[in-house]
C-alpha positions as CSV (number, residue, x, y, z in Angstrom):
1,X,21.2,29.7,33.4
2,X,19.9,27.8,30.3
3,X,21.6,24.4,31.2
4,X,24.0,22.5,29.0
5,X,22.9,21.4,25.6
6,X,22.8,17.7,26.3
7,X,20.3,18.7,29.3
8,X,18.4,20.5,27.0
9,X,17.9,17.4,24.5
10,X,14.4,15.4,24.4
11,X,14.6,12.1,27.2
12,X,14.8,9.7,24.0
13,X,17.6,11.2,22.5
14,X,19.0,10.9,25.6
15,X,18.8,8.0,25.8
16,X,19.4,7.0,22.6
17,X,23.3,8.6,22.6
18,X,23.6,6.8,26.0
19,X,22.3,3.1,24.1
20,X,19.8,2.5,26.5
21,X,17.9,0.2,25.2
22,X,15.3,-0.4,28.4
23,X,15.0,3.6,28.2
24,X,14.2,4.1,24.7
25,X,11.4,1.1,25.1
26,X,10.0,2.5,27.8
27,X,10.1,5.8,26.3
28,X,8.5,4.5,23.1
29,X,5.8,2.2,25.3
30,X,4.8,5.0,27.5
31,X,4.1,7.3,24.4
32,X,4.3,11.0,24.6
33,X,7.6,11.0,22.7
34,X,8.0,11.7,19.1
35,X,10.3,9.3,17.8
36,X,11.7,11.7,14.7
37,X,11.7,14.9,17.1
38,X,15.1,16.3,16.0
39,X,17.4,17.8,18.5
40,X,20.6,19.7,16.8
41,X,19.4,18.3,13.5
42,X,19.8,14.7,14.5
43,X,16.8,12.1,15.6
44,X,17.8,9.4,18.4
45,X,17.9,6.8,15.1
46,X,20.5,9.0,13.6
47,X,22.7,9.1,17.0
48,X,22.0,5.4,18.2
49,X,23.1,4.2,14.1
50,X,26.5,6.6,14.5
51,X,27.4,5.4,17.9
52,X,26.9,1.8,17.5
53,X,24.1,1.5,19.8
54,X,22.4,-1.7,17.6
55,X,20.2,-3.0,20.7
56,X,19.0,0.9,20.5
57,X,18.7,1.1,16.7
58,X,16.6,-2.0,16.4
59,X,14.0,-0.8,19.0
60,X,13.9,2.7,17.0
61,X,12.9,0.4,13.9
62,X,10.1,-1.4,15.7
63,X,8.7,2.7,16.7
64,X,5.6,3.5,14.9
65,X,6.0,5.7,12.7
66,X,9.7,6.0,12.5
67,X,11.4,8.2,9.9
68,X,13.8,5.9,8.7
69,X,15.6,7.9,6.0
70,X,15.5,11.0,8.2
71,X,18.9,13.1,7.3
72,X,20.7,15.4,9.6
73,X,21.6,19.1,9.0
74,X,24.5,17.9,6.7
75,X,22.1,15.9,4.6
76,X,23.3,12.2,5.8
77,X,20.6,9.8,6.4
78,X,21.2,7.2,9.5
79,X,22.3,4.3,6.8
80,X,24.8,7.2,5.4
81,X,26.5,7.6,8.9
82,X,26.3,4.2,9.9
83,X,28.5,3.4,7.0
84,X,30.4,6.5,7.5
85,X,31.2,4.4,11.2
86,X,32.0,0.9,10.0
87,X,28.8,-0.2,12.0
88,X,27.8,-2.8,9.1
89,X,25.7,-4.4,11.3
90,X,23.7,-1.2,11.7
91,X,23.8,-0.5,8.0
92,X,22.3,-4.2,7.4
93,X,19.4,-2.8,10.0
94,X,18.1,-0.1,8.6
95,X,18.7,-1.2,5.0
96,X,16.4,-3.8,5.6
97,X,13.4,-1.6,7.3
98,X,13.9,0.3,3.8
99,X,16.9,2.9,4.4
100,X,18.4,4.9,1.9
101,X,21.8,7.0,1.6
C-alpha cells in the first residue's frame, strides 16, 4: 500500500541522507526540485548537516535560493544540529553562508 516513508521522501532528500553528492548536483542542475521542500519537517540541508554529509552540505550552499537557517519541527536550524553532531566542519559551512542557531 502507501510504501515506506523513506520511499515517500522527495529524490533530493534522498539523496541528501544518502550523501550523494553527484545526485544532489544533478538534482539541483536539472532543476525541478525545490531545494527547502521539507519532508517530515526536515530539508536535505538539515539531514546532510546532521549526518555528516559535508561534500553534500557544501553543494546545498551553492543551490539558489537555499534556506539556510531553515529549522525543523523541533525548532533547530541546520547550524543548531550540526553542532548538536560534533560536525564542526559543517557548522564552519553554514556559519559562513550566514547560518544562525
Amino acid at each position: 500500500m502507501g510504501g515506506s516513508d523513506d520511499e515517500k521522501a522527495p529524490r533530493l532528500f534522498k539523496a541528501a541522507k544518502k550523501g550523494n553528492k553527484t545526485k544532489v548536483e544533478e538534482l539541483i542542475k536539472g532543476g525541478g526540485h525545490a531545494v527547502n521542500e521539507k519532508h517530515n519537517g526536515k530539508t536535505a540541508l538539515f539531514v546532510a548537516a546532521k549526518l555528516g554529509h559535508s561534500d553534500v552540505v557544501r553543494a546545498l550552499l551553492a543551490a539558489p535560493g537555499i534556506g539556510v537557517n531553515l529549522k525543523n519541527e523541533k525548532g533547530k536550524s541546520p547550524l543548531k544540529v550540526a553542532r548538536d553532531n560534533k560536525h564542526l566542519d559543517i557548522a564552519a559551512l553554514l556559519e559562513a553562508a550566514g547560518g544562525t542557531e
